[in-house]
Every structure is written in C-alpha cells, then in structure tokens.
PDB file of N, CA, C and O in Angstrom:
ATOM      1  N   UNK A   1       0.841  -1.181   0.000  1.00  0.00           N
ATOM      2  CA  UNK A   1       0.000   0.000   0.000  1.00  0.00           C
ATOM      3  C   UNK A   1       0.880   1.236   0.000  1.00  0.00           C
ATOM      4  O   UNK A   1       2.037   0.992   0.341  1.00  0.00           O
ATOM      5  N   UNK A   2       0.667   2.279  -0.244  1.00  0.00           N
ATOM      6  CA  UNK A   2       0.742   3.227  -0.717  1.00  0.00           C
ATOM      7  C   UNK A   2       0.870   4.446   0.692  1.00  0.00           C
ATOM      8  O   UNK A   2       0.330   4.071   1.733  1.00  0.00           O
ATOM      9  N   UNK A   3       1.413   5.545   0.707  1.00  0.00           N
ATOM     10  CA  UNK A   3       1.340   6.462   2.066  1.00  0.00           C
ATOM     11  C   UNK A   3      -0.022   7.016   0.872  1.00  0.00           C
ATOM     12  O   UNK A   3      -0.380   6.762  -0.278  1.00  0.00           O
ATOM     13  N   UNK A   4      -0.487   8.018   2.168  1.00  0.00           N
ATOM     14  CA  UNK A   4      -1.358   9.187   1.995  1.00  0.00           C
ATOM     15  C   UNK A   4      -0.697   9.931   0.870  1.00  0.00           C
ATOM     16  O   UNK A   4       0.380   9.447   0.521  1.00  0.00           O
ATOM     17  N   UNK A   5      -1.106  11.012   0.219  1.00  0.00           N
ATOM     18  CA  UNK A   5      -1.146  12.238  -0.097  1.00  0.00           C
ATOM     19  C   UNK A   5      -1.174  13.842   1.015  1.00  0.00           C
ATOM     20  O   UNK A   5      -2.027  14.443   1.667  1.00  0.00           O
ATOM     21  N   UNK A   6       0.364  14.009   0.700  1.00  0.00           N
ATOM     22  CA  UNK A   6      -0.248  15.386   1.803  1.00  0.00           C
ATOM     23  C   UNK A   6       0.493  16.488   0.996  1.00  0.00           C
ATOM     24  O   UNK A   6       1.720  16.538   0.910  1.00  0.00           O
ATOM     25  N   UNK A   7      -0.224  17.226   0.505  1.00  0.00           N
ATOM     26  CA  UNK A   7      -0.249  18.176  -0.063  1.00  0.00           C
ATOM     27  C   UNK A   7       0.256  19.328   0.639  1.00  0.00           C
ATOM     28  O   UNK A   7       0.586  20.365   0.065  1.00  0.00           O
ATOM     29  N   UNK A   8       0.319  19.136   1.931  1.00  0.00           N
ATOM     30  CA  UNK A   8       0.816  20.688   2.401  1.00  0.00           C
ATOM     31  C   UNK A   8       1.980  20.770   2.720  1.00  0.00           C
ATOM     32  O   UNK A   8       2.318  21.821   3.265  1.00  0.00           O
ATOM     33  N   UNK A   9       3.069  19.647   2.490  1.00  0.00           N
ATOM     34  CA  UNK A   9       4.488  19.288   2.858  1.00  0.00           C
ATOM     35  C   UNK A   9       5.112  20.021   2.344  1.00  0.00           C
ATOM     36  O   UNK A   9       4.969  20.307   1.156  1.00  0.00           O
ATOM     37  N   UNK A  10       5.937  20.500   3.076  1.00  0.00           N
ATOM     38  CA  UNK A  10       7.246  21.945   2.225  1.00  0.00           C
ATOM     39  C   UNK A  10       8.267  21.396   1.284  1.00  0.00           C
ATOM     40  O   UNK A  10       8.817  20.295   1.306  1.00  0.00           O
ATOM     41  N   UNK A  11       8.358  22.051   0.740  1.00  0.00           N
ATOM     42  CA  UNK A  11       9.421  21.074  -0.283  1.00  0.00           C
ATOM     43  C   UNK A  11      11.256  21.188  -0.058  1.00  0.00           C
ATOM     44  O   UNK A  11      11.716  22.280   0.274  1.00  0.00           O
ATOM     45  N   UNK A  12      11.847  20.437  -0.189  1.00  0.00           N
ATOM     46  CA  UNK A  12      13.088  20.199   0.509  1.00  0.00           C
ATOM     47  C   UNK A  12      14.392  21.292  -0.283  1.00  0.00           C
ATOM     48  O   UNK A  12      14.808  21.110  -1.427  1.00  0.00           O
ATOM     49  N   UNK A  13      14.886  22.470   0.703  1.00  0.00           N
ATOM     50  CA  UNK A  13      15.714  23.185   0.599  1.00  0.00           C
ATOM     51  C   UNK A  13      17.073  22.686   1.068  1.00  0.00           C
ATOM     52  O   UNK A  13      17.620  21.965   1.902  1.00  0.00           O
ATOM     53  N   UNK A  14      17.319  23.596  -0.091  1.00  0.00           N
ATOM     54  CA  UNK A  14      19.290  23.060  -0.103  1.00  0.00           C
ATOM     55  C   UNK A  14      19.942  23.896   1.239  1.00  0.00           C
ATOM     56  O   UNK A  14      19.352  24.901   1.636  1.00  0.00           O
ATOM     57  N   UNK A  15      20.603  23.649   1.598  1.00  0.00           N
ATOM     58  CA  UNK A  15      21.424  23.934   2.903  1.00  0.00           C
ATOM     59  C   UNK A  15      22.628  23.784   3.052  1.00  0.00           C
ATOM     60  O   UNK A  15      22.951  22.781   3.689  1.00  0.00           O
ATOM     61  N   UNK A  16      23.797  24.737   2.514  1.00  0.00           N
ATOM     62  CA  UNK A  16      23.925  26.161   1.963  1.00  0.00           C
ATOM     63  C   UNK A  16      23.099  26.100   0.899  1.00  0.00           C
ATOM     64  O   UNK A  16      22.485  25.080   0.585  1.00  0.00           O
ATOM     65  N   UNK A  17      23.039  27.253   0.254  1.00  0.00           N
ATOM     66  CA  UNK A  17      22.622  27.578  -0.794  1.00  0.00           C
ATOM     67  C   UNK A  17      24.028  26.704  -1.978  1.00  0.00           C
ATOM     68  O   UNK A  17      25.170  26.246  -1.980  1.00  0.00           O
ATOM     69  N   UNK A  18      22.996  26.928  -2.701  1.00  0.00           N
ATOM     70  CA  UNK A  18      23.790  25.919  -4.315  1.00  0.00           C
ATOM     71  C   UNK A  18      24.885  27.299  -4.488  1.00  0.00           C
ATOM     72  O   UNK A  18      24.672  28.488  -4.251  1.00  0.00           O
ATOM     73  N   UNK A  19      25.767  26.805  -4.851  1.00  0.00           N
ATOM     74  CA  UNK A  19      27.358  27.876  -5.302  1.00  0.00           C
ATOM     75  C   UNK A  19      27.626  27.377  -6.795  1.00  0.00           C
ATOM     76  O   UNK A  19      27.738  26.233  -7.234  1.00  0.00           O
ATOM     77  N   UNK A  20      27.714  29.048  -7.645  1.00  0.00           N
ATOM     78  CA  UNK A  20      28.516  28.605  -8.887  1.00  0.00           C
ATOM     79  C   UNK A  20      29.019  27.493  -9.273  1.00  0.00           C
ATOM     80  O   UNK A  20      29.399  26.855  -8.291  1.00  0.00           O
ATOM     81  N   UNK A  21      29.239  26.851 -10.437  1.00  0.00           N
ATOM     82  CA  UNK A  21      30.134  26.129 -11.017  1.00  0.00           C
ATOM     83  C   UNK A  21      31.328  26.611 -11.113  1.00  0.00           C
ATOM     84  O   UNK A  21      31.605  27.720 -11.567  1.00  0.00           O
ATOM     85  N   UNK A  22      32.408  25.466 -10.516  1.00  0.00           N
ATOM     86  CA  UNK A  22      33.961  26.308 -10.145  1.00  0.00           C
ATOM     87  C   UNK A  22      34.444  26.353 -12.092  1.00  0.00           C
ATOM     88  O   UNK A  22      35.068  27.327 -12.514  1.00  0.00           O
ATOM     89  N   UNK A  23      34.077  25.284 -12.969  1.00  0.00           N
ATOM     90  CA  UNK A  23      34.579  25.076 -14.107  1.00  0.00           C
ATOM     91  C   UNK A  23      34.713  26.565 -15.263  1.00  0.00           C
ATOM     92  O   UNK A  23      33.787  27.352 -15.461  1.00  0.00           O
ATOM     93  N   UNK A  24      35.728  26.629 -15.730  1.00  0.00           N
ATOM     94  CA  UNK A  24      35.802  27.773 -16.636  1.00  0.00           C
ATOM     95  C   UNK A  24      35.323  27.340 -18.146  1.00  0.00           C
ATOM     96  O   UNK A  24      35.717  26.329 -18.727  1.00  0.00           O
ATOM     97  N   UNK A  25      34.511  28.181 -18.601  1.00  0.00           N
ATOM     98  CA  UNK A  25      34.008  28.092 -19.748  1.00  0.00           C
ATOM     99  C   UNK A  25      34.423  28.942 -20.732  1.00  0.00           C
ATOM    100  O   UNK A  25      33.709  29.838 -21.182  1.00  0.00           O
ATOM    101  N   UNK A  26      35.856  28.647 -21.194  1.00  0.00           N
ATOM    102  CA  UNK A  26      36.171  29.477 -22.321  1.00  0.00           C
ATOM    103  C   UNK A  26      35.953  28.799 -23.345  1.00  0.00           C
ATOM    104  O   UNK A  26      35.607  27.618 -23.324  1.00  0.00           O
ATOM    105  N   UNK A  27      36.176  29.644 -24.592  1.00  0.00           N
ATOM    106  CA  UNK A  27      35.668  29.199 -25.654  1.00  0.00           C
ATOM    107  C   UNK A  27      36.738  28.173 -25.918  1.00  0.00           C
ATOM    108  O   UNK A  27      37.625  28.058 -25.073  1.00  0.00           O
ATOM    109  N   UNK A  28      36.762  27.240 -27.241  1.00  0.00           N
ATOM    110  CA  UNK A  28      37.423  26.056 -27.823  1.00  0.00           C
ATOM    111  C   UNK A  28      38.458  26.610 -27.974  1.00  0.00           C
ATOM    112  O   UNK A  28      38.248  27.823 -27.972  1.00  0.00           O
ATOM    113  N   UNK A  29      39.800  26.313 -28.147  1.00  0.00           N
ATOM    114  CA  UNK A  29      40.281  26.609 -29.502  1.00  0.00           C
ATOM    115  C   UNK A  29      40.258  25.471 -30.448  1.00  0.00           C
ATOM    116  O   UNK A  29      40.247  24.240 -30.415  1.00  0.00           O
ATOM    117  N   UNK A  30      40.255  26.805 -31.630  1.00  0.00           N
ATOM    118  CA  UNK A  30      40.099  25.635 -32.736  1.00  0.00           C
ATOM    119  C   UNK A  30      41.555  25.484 -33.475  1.00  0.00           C
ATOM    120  O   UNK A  30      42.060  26.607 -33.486  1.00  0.00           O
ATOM    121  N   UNK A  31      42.389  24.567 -34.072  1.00  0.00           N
ATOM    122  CA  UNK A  31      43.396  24.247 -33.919  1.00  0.00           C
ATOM    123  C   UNK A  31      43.149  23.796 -35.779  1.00  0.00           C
ATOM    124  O   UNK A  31      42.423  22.990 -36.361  1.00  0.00           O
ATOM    125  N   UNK A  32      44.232  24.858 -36.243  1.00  0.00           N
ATOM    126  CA  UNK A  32      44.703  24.599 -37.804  1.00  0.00           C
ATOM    127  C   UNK A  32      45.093  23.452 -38.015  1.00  0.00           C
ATOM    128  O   UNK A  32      45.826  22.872 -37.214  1.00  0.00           O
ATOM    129  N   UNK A  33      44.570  22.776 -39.416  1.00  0.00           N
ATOM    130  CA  UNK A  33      44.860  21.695 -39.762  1.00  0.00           C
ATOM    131  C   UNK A  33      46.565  21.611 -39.935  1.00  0.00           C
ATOM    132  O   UNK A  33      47.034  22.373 -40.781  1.00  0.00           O
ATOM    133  N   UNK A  34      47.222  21.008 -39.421  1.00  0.00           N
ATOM    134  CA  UNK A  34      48.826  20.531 -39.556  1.00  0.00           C
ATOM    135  C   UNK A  34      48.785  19.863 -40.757  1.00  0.00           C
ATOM    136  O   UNK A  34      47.753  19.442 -41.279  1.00  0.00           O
ATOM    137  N   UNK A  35      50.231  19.732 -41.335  1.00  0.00           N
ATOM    138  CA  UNK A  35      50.486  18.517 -42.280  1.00  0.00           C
ATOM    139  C   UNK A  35      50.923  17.250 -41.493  1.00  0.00           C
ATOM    140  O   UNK A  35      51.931  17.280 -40.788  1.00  0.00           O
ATOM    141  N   UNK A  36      50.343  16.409 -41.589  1.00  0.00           N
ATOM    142  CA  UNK A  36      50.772  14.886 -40.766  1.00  0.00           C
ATOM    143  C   UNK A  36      52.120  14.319 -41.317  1.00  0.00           C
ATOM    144  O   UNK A  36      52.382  14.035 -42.486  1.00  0.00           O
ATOM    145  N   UNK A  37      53.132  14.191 -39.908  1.00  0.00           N
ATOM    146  CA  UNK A  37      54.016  13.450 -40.859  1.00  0.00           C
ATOM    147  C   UNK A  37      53.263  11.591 -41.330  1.00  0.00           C
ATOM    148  O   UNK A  37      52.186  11.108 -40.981  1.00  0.00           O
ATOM    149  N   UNK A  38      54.530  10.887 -42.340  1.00  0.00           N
ATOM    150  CA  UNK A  38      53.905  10.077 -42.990  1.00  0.00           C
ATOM    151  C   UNK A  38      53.576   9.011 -41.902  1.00  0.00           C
ATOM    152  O   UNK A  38      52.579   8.311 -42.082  1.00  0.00           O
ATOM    153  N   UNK A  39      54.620   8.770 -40.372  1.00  0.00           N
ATOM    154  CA  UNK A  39      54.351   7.626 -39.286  1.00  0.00           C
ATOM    155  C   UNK A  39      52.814   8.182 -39.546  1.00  0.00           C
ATOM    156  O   UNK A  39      52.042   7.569 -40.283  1.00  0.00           O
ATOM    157  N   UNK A  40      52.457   9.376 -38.886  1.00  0.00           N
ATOM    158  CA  UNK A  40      50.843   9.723 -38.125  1.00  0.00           C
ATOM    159  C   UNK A  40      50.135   9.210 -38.732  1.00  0.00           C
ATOM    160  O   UNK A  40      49.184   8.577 -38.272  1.00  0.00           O
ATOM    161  N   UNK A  41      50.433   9.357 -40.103  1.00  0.00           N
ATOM    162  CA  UNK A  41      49.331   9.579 -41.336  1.00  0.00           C
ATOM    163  C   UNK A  41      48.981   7.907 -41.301  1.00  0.00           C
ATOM    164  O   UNK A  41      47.801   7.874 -41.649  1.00  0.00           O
ATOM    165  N   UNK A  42      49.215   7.168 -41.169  1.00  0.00           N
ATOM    166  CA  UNK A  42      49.017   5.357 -40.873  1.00  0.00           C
ATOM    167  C   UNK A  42      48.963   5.487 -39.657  1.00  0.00           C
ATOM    168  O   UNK A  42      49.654   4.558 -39.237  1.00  0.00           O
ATOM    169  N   UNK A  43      48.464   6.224 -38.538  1.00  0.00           N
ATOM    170  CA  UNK A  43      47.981   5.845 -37.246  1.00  0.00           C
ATOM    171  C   UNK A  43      46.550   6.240 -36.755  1.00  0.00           C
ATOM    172  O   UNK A  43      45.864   6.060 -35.749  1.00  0.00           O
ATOM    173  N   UNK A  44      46.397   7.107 -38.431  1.00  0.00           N
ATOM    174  CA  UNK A  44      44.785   8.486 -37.735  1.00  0.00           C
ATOM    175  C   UNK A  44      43.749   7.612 -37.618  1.00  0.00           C
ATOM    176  O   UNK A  44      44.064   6.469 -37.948  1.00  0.00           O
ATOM    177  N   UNK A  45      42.407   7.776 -37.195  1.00  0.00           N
ATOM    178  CA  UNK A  45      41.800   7.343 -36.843  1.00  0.00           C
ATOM    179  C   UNK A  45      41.017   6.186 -38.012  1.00  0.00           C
ATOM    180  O   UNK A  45      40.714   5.021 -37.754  1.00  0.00           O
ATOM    181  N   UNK A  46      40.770   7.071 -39.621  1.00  0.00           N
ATOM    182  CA  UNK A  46      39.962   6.486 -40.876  1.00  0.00           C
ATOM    183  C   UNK A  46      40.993   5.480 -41.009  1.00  0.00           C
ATOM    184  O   UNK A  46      40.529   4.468 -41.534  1.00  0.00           O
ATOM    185  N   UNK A  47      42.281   5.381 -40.714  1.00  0.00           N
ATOM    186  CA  UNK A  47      42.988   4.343 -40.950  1.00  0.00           C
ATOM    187  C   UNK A  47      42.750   2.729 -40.607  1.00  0.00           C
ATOM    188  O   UNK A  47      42.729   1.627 -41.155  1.00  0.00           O
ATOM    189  N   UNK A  48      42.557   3.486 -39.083  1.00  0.00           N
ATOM    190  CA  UNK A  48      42.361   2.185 -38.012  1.00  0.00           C
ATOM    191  C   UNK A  48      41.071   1.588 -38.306  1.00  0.00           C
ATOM    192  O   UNK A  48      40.901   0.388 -38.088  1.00  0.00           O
ATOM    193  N   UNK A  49      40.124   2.333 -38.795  1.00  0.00           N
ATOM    194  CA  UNK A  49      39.189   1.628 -39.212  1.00  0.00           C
ATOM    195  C   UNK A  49      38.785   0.817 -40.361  1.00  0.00           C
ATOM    196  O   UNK A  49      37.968  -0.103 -40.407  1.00  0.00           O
ATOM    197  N   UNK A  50      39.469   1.301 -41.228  1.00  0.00           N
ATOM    198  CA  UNK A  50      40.212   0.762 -42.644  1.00  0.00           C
ATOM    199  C   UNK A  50      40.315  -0.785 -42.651  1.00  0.00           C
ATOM    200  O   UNK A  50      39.720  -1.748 -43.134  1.00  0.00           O
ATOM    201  N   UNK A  51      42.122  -0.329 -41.314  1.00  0.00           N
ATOM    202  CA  UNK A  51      42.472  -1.624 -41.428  1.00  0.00           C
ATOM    203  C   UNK A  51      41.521  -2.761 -40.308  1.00  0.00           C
ATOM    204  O   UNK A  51      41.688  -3.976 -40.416  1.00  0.00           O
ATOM    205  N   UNK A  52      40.947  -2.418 -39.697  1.00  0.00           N
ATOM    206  CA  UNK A  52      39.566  -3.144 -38.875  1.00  0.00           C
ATOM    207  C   UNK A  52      38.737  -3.923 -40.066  1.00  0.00           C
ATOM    208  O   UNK A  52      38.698  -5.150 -39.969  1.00  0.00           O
ATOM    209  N   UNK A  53      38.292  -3.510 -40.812  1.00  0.00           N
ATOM    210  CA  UNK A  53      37.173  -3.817 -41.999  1.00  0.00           C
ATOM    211  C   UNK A  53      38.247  -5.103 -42.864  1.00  0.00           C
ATOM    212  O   UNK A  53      37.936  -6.294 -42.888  1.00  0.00           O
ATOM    213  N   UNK A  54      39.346  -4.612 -43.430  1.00  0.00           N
ATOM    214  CA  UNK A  54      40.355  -5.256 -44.205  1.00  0.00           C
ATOM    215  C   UNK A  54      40.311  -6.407 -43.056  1.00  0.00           C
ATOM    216  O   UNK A  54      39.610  -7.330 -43.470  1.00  0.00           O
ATOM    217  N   UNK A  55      40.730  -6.622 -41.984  1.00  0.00           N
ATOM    218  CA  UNK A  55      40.642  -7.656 -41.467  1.00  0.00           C
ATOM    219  C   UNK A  55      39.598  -8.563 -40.945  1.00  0.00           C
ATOM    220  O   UNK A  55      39.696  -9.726 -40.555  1.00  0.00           O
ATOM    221  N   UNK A  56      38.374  -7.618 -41.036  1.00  0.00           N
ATOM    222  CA  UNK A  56      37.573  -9.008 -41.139  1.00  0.00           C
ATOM    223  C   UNK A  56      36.924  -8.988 -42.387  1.00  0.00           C
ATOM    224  O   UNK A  56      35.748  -9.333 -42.273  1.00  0.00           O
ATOM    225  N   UNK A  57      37.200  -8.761 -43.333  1.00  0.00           N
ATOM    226  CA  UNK A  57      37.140  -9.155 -45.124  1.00  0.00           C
ATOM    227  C   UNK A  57      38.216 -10.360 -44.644  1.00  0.00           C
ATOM    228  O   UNK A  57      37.708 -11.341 -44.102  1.00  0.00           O
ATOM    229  N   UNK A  58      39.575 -10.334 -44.806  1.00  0.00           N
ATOM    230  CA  UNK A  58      40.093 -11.159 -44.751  1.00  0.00           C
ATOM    231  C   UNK A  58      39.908 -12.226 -44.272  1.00  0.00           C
ATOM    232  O   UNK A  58      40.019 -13.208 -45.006  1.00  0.00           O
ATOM    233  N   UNK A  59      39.501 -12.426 -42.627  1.00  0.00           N
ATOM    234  CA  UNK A  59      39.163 -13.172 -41.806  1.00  0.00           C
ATOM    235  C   UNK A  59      37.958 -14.072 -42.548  1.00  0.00           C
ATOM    236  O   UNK A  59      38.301 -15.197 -42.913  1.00  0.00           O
ATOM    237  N   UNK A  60      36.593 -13.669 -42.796  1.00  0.00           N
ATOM    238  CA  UNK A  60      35.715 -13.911 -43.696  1.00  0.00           C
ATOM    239  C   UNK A  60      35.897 -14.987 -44.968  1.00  0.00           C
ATOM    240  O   UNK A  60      35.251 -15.993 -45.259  1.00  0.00           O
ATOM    241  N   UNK A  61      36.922 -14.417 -45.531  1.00  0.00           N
ATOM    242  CA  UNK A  61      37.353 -14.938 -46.603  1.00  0.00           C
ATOM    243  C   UNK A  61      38.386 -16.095 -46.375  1.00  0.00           C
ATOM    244  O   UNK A  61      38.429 -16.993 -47.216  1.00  0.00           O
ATOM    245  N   UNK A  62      39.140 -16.125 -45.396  1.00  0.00           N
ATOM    246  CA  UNK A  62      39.786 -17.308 -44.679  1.00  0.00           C
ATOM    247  C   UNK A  62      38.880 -18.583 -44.484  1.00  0.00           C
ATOM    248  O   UNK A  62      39.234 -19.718 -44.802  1.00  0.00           O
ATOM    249  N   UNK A  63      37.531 -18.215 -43.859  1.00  0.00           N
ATOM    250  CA  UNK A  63      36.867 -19.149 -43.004  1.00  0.00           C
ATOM    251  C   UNK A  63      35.828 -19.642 -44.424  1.00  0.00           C
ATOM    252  O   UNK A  63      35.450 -20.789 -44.185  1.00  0.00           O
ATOM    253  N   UNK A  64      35.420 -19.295 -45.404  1.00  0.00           N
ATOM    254  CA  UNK A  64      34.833 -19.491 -45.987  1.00  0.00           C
ATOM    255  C   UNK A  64      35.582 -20.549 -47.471  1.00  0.00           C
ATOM    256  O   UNK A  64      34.997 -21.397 -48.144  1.00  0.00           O
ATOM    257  N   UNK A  65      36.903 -20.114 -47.570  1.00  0.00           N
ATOM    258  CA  UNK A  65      37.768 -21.068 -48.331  1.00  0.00           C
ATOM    259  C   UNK A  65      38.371 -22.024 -47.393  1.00  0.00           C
ATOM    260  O   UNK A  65      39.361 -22.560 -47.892  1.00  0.00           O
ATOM    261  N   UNK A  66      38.032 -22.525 -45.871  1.00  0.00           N
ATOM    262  CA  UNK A  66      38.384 -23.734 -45.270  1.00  0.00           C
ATOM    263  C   UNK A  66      37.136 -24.369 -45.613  1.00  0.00           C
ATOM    264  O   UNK A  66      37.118 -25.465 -46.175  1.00  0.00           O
ATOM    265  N   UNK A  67      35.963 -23.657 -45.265  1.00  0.00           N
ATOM    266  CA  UNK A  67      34.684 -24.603 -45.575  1.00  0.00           C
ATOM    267  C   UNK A  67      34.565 -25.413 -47.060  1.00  0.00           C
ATOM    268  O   UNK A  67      34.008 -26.476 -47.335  1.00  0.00           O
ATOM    269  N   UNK A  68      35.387 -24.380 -47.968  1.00  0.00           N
ATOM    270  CA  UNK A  68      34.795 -25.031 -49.434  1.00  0.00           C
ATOM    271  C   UNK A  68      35.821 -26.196 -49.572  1.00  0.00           C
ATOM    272  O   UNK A  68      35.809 -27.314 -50.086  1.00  0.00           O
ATOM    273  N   UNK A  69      36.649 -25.488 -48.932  1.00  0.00           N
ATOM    274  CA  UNK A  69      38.183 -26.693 -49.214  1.00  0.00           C
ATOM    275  C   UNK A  69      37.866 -28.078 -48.273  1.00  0.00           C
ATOM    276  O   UNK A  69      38.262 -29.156 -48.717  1.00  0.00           O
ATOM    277  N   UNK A  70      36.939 -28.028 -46.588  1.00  0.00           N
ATOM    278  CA  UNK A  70      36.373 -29.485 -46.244  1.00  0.00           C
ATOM    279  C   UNK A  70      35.698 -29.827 -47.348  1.00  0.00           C
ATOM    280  O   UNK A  70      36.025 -30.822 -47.993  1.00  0.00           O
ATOM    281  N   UNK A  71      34.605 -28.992 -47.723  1.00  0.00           N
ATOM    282  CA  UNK A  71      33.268 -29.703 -48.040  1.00  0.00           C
ATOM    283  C   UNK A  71      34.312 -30.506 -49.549  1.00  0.00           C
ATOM    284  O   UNK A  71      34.424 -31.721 -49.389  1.00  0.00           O
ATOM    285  N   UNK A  72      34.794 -30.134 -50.456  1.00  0.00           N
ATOM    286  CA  UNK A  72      35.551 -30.801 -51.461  1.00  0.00           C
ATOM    287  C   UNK A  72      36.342 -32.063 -51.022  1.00  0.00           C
ATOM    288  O   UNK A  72      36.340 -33.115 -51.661  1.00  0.00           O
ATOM    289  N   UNK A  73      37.020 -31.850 -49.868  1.00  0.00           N
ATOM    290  CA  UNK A  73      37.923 -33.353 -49.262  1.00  0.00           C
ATOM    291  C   UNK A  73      36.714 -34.663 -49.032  1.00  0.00           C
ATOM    292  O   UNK A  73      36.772 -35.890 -49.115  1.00  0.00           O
ATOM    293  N   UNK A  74      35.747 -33.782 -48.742  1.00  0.00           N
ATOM    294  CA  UNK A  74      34.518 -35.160 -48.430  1.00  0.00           C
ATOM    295  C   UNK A  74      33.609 -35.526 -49.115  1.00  0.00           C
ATOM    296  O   UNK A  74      32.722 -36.371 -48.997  1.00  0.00           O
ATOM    297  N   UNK A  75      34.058 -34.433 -50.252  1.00  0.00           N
ATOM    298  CA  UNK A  75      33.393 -35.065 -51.717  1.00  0.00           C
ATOM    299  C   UNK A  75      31.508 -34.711 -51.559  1.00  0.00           C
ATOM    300  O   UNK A  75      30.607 -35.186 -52.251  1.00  0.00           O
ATOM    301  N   UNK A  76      31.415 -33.833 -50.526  1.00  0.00           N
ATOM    302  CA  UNK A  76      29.791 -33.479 -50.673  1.00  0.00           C
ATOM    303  C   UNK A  76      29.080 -32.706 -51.988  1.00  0.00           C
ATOM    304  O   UNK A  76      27.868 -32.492 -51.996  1.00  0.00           O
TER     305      UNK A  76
END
C-alpha cells in the first residue's frame, strides 16, 4: 500500500545555498589543420578503421575457403 497524499508538505531546501560552477568556460580553440608526418598519417583514426574492416574481409574470406576446401575433401 501506498502512504497518503499530503499536499501541504514543504518542499526540501538546499542547505547552503547551491554555489557557482567552479569550471571555466572558455571558448574552444580551434586548432589549424597541420600537415601529418607520414608515421601519423598510418595511425589516424579512418585508418584504423580501414584496417579493422580489411581484417575481417580477410578473416571472412579465410573461413569461408576452409569450408569449401572441407566440403571438397569429403566429396559433398
């Protein structure tokens, strides 16, 4: 079961009062595109994902030429 309803209950105050946010809010900086040397340039991020995909193409393609290569040994 359930309490009552009491409508005339005060509602719960903060004690101190709430204080500023200590955090500073300056603006971004925004930061000019650099030229990457060539290490970086094979470490950035579209890379890593690149080579993520390339490996499971590969992987894929591994597991799928063991299957054709059983199913042929057993003559199905």
């Amino acid at each position: 079961m359930s309490k009552p309803l009491k409508p005339g209950k005060k509602a719960v105050e903060l004690r101190p009062p709430a204080r500023p946010s200590r955090i500073r809010r300056d603006p971004l900086h925004v930061q000019q595109e650099q030229q990457l040397s060539r290490s970086a340039w094979w470490t950035s991020r579209e890379w890593e994902i690149r080579f993520a995909v390339m490996g499971i193409l590969f992987f894929a393609l591994a597991i799928s030429a063991l299957v054709i290569d059983i199913g042929v040994l057993l003559g199905l």
